[in-house]
PDB file of N, CA, C and O in Angstrom, chain B, residues numbered from 101:
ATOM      1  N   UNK B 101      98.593 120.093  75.198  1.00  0.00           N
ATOM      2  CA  UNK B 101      98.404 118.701  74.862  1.00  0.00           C
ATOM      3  C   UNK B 101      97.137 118.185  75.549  1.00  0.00           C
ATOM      4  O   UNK B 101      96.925 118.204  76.762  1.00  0.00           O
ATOM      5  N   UNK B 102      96.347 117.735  74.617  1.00  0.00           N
ATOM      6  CA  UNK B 102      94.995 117.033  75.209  1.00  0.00           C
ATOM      7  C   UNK B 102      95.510 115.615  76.747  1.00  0.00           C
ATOM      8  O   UNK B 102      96.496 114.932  77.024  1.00  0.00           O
ATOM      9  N   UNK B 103      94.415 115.798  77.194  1.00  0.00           N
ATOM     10  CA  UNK B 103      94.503 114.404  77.970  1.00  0.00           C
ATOM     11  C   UNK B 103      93.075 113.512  78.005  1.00  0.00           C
ATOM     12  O   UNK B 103      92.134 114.106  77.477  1.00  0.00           O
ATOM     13  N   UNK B 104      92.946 112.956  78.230  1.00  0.00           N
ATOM     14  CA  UNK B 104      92.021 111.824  77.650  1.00  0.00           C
ATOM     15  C   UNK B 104      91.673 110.587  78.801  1.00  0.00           C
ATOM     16  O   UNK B 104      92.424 109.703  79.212  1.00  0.00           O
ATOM     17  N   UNK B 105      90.629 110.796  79.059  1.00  0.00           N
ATOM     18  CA  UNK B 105      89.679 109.759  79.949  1.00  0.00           C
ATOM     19  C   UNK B 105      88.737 109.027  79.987  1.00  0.00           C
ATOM     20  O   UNK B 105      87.745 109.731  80.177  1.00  0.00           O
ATOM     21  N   UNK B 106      88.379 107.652  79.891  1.00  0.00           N
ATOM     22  CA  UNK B 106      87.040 107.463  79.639  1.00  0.00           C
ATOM     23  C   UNK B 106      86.144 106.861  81.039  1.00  0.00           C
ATOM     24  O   UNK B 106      86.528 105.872  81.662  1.00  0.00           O
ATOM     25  N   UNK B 107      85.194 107.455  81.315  1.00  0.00           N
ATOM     26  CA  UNK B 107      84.225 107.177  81.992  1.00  0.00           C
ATOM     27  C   UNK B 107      82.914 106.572  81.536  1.00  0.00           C
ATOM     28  O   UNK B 107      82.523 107.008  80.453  1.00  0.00           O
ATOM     29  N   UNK B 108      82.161 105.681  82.110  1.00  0.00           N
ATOM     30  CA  UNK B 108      81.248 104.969  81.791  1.00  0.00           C
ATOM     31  C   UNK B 108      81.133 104.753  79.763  1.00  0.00           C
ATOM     32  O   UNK B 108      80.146 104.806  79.029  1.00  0.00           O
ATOM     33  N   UNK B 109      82.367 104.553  79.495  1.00  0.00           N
ATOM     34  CA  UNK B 109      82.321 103.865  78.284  1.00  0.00           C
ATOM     35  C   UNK B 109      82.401 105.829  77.113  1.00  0.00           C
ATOM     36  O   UNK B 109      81.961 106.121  76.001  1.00  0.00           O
ATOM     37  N   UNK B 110      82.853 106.301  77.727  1.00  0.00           N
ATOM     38  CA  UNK B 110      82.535 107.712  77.560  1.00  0.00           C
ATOM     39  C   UNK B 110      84.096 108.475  77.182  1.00  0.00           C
ATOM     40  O   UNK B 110      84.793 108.771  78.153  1.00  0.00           O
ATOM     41  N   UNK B 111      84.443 108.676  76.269  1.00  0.00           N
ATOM     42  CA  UNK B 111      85.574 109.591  76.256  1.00  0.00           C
ATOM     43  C   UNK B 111      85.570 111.138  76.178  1.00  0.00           C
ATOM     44  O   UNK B 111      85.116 111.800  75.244  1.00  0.00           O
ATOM     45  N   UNK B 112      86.379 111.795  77.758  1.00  0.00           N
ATOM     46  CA  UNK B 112      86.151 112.615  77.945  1.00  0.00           C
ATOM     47  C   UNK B 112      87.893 113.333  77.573  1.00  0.00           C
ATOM     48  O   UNK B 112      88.889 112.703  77.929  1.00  0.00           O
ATOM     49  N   UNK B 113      88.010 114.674  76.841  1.00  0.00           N
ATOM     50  CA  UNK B 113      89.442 114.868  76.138  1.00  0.00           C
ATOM     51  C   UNK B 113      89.044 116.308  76.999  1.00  0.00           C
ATOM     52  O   UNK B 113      88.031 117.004  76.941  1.00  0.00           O
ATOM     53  N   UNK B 114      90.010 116.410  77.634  1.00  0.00           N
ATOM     54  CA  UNK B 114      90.461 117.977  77.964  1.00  0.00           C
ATOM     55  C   UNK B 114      91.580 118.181  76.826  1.00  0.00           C
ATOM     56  O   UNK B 114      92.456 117.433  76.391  1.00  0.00           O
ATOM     57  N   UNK B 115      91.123 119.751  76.462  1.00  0.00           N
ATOM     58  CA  UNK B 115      91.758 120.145  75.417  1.00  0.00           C
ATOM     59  C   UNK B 115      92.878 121.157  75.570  1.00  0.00           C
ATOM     60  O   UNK B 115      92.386 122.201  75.999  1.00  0.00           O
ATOM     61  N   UNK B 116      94.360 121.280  75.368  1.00  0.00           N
ATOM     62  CA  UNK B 116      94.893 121.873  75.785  1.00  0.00           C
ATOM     63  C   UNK B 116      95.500 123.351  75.067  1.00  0.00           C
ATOM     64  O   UNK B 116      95.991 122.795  74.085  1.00  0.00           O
ATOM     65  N   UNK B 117      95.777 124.622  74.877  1.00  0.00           N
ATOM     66  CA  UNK B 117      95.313 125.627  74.742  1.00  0.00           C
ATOM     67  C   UNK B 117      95.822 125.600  72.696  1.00  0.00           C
ATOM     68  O   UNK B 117      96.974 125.292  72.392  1.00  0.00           O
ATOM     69  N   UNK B 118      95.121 125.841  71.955  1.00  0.00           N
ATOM     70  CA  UNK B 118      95.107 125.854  70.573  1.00  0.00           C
ATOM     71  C   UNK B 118      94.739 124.935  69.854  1.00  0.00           C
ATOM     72  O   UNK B 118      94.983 124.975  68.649  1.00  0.00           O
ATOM     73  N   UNK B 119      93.954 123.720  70.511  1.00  0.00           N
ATOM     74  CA  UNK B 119      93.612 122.605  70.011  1.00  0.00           C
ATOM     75  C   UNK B 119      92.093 123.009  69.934  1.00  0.00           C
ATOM     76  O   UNK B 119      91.522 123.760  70.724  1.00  0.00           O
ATOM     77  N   UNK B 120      91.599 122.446  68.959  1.00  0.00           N
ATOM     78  CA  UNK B 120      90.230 122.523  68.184  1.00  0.00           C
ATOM     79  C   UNK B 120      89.164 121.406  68.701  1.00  0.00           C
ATOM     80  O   UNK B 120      89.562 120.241  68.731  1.00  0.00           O
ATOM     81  N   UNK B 121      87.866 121.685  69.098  1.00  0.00           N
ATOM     82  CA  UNK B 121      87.180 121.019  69.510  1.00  0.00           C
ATOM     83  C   UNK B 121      86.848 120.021  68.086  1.00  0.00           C
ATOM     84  O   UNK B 121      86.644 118.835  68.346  1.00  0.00           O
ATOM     85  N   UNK B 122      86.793 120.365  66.848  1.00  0.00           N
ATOM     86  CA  UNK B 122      86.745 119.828  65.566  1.00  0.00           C
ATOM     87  C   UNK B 122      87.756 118.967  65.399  1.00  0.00           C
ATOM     88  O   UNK B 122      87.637 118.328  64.353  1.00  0.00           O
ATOM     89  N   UNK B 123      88.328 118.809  65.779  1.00  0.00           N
ATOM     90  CA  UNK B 123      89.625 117.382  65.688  1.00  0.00           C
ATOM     91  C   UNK B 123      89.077 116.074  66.362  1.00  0.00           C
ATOM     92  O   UNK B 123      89.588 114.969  66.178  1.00  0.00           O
ATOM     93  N   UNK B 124      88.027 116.297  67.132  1.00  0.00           N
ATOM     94  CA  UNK B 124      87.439 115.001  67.938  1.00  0.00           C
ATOM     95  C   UNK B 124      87.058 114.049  67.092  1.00  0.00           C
ATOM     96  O   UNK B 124      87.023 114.199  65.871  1.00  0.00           O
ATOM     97  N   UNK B 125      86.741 112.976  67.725  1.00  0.00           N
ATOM     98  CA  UNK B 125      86.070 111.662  67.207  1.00  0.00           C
ATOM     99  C   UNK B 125      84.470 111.795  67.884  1.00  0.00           C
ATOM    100  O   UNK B 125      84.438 112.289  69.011  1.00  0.00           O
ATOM    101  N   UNK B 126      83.511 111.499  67.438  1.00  0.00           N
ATOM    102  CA  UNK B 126      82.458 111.490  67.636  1.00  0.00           C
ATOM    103  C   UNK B 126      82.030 110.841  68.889  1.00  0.00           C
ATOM    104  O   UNK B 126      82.739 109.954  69.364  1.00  0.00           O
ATOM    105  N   UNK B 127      80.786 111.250  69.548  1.00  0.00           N
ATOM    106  CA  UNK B 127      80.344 110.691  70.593  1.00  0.00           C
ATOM    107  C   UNK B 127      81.309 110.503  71.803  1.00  0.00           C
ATOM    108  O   UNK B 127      81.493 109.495  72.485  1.00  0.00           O
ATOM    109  N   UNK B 128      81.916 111.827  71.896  1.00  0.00           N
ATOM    110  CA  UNK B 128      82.406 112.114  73.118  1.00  0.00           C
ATOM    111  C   UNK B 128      82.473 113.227  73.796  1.00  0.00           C
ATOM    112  O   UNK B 128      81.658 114.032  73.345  1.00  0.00           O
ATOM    113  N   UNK B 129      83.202 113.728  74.864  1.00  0.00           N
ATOM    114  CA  UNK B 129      83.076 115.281  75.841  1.00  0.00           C
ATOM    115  C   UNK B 129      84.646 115.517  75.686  1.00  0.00           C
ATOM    116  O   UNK B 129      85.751 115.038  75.941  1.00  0.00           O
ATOM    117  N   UNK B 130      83.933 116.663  75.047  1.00  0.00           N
ATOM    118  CA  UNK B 130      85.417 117.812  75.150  1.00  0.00           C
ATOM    119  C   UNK B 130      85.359 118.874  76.195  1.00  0.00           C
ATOM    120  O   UNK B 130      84.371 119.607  76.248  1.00  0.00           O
ATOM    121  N   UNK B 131      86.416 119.016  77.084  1.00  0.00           N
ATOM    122  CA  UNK B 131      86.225 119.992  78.011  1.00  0.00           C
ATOM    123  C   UNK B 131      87.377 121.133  77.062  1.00  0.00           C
ATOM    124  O   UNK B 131      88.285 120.637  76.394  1.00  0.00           O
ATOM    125  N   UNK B 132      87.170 122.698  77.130  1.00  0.00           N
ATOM    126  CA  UNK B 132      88.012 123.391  76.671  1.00  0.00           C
ATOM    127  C   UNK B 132      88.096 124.919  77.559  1.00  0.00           C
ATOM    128  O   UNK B 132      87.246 125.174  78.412  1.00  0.00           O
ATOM    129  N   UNK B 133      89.054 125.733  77.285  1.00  0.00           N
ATOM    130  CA  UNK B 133      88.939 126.362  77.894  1.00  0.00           C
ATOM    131  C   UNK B 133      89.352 127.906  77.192  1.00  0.00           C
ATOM    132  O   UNK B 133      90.217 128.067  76.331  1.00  0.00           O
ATOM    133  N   UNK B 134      88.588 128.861  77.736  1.00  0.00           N
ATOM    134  CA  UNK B 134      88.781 130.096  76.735  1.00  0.00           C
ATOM    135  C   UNK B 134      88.755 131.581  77.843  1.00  0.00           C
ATOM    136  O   UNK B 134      88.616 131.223  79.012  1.00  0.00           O
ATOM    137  N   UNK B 135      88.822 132.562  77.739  1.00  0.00           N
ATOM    138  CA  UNK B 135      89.010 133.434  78.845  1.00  0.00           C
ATOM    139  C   UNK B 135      87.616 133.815  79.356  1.00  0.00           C
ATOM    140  O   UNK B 135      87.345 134.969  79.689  1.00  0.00           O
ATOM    141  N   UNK B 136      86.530 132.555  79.416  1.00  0.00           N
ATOM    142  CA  UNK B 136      85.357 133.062  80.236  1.00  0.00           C
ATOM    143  C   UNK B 136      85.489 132.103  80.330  1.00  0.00           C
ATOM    144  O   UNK B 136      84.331 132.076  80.745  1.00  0.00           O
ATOM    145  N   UNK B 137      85.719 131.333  80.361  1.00  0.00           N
ATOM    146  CA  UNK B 137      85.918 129.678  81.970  1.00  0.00           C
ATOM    147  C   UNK B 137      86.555 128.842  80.862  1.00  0.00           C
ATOM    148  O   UNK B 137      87.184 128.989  79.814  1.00  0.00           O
ATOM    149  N   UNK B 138      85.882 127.542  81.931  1.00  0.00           N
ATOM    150  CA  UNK B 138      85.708 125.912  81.266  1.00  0.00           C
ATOM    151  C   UNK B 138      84.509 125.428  80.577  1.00  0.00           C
ATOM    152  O   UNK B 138      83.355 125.371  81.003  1.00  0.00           O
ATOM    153  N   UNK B 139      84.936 125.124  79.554  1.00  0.00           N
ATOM    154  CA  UNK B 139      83.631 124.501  78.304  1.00  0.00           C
ATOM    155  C   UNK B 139      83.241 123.391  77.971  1.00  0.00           C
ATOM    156  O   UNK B 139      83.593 122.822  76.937  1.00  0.00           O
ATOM    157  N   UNK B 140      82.145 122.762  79.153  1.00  0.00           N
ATOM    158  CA  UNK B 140      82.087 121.278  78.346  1.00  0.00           C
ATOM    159  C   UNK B 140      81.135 121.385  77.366  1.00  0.00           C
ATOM    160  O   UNK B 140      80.197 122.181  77.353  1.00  0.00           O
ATOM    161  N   UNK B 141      81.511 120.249  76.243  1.00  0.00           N
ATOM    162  CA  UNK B 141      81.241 120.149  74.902  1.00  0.00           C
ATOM    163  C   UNK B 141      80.979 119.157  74.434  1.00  0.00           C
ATOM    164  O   UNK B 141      81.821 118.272  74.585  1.00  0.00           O
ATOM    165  N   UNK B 142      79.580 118.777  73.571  1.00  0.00           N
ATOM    166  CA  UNK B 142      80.074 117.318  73.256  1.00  0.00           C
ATOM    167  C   UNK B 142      79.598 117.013  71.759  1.00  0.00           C
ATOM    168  O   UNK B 142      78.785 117.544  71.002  1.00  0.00           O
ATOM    169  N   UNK B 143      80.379 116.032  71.678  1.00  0.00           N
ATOM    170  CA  UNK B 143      80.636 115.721  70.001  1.00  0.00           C
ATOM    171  C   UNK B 143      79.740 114.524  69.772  1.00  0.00           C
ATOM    172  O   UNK B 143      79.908 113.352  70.110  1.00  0.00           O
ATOM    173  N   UNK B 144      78.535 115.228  68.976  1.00  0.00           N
ATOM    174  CA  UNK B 144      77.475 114.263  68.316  1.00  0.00           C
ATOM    175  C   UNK B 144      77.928 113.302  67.491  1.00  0.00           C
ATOM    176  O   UNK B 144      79.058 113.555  67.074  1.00  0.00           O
ATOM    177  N   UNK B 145      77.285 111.894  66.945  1.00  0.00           N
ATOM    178  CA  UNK B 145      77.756 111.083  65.750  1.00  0.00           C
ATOM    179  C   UNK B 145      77.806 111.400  65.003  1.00  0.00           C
ATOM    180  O   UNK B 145      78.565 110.704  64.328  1.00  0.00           O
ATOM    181  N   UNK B 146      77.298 112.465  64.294  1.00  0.00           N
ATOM    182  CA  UNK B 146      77.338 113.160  62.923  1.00  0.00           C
ATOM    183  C   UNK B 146      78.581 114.723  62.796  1.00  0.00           C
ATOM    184  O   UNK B 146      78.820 115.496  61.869  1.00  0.00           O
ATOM    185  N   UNK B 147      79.178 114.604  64.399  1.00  0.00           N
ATOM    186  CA  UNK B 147      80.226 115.725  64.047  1.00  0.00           C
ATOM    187  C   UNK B 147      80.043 116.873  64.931  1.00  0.00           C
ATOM    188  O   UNK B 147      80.969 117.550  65.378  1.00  0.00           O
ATOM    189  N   UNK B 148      78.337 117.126  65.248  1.00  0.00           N
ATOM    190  CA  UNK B 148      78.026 118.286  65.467  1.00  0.00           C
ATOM    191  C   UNK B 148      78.191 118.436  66.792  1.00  0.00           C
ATOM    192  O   UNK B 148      78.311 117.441  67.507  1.00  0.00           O
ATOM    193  N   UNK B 149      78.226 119.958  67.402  1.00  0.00           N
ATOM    194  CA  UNK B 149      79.009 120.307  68.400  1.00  0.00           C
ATOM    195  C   UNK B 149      77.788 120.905  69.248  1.00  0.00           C
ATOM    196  O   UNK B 149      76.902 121.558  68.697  1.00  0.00           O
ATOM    197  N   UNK B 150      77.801 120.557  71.061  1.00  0.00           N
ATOM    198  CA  UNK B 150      76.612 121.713  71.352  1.00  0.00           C
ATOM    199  C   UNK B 150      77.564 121.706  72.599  1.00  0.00           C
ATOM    200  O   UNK B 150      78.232 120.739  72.966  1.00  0.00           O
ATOM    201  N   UNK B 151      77.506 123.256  73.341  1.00  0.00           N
ATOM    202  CA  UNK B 151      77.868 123.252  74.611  1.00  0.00           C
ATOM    203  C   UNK B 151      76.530 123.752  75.681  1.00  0.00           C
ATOM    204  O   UNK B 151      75.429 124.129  75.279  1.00  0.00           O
ATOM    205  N   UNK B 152      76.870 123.664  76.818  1.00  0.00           N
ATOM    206  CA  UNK B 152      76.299 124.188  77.783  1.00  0.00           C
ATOM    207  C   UNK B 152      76.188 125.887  77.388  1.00  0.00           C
ATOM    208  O   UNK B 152      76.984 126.325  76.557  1.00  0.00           O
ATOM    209  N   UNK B 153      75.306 126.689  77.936  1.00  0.00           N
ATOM    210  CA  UNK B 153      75.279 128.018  78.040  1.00  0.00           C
ATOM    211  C   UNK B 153      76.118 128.725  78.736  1.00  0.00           C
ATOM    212  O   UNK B 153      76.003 129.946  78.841  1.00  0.00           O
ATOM    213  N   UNK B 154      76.810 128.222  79.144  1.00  0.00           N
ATOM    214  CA  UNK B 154      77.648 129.033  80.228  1.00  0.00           C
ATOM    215  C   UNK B 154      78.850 128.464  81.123  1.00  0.00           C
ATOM    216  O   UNK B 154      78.648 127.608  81.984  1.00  0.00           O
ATOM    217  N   UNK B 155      80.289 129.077  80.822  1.00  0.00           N
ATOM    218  CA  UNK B 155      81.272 127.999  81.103  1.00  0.00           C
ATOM    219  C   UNK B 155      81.172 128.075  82.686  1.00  0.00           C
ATOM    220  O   UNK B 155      80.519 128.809  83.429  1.00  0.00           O
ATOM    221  N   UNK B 156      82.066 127.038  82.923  1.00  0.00           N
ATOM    222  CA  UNK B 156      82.053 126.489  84.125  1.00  0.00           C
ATOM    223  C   UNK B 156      83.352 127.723  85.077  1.00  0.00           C
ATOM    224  O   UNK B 156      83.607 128.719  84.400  1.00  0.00           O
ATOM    225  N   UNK B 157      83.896 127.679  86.117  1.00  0.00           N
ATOM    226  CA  UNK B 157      84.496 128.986  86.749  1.00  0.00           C
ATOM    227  C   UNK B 157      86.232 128.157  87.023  1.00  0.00           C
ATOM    228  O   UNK B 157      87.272 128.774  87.250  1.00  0.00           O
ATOM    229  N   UNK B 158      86.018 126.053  86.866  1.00  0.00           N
ATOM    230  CA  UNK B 158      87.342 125.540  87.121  1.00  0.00           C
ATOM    231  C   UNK B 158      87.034 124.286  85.706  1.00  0.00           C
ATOM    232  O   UNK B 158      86.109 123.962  84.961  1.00  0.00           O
ATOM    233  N   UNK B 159      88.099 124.006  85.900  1.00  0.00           N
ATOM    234  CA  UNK B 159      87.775 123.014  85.439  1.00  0.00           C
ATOM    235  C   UNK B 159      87.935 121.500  85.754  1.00  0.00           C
ATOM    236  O   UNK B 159      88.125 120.633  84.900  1.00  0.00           O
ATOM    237  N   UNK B 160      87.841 121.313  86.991  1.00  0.00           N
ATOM    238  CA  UNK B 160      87.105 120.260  88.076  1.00  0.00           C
ATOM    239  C   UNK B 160      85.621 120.133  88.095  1.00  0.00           C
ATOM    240  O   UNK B 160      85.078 119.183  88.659  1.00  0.00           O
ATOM    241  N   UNK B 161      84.886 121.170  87.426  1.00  0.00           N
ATOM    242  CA  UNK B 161      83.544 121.498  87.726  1.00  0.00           C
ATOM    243  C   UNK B 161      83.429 121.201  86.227  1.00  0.00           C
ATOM    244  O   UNK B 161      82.379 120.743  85.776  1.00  0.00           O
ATOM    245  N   UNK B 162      84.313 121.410  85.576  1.00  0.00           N
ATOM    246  CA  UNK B 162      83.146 120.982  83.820  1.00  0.00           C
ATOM    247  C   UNK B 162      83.992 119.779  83.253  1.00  0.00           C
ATOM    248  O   UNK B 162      84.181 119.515  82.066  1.00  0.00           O
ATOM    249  N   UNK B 163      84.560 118.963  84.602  1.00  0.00           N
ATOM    250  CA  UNK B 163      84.457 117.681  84.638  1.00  0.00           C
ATOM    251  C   UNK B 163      83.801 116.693  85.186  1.00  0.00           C
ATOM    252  O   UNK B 163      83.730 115.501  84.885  1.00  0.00           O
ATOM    253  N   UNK B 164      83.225 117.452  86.210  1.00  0.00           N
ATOM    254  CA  UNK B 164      82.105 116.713  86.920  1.00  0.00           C
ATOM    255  C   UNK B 164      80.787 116.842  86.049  1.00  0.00           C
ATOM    256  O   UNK B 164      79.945 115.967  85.844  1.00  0.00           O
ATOM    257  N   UNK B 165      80.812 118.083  85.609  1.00  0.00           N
ATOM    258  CA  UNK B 165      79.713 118.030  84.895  1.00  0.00           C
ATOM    259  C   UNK B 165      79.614 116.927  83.384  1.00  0.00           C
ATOM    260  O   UNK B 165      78.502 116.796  82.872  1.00  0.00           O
ATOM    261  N   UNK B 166      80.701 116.266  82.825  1.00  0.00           N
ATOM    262  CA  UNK B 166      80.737 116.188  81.586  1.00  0.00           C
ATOM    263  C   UNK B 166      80.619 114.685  82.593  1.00  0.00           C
ATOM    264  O   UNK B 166      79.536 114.134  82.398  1.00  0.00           O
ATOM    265  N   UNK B 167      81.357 114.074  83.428  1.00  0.00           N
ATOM    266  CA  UNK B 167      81.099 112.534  84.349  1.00  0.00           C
ATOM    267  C   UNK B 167      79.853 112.631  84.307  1.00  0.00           C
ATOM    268  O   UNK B 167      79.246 111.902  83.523  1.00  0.00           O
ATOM    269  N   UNK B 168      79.097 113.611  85.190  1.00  0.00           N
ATOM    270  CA  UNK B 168      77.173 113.334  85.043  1.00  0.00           C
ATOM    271  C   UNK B 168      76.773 112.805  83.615  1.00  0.00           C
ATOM    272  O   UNK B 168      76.070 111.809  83.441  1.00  0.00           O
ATOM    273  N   UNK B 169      77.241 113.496  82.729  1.00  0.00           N
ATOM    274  CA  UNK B 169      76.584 113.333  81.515  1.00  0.00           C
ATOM    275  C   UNK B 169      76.883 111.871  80.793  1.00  0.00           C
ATOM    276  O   UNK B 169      76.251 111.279  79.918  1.00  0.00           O
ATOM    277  N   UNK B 170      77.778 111.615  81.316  1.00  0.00           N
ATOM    278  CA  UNK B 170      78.797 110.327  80.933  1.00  0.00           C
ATOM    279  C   UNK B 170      77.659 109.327  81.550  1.00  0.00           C
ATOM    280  O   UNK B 170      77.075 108.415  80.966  1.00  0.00           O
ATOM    281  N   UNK B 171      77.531 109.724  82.772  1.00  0.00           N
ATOM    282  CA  UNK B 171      76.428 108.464  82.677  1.00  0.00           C
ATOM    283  C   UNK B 171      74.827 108.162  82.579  1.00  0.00           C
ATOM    284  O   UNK B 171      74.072 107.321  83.066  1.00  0.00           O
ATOM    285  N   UNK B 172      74.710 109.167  81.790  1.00  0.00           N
ATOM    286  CA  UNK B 172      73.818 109.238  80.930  1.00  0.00           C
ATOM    287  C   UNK B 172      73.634 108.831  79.833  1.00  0.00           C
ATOM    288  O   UNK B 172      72.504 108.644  79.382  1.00  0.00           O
ATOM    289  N   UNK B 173      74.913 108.571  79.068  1.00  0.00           N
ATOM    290  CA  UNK B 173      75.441 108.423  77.419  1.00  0.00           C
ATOM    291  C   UNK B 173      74.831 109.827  77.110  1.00  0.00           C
ATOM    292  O   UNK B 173      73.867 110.444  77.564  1.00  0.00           O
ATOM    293  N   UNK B 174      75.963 110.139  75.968  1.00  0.00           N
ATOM    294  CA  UNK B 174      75.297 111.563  75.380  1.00  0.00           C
ATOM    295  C   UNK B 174      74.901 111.372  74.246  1.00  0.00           C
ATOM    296  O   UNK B 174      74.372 112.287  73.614  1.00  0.00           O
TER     297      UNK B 174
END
């Protein structure tokens, strides 16, 4: 089951195991996770998907990372 946070106006969804980064709503961070780490992800206005190169090792860390980005707006 996803859980769901928003930071600086920013919704950030940890995704919980069989849930699809494609189910999102636009203009937000999906964190996910697959058997080479944690994946932050984020969902453009038009749908489209980009991640980082390389998952994160917890996923405390590709939440901090997806907060940085948060206040940035993505």
């Amino acid at each position: 089951m996803a859980s769901r946070i928003v930071h600086r106006g920013v919704a950030i969804v940890t995704l919980g195991e069989g849930e699809a980064v494609a189910q999102l709503a636009p203009n937000c961070i999906a964190i996910r996770r697959d058997a080479a780490g944690w994946w932050t992800c984020f969902i453009g206005a038009d749908g489209t998907v980009e991640e980082y190169d390389q998952p994160y090792a917890s996923r405390d860390e590709a939440l901090w990372a997806a907060k940085a980005a948060a206040e940035y707006g993505i």
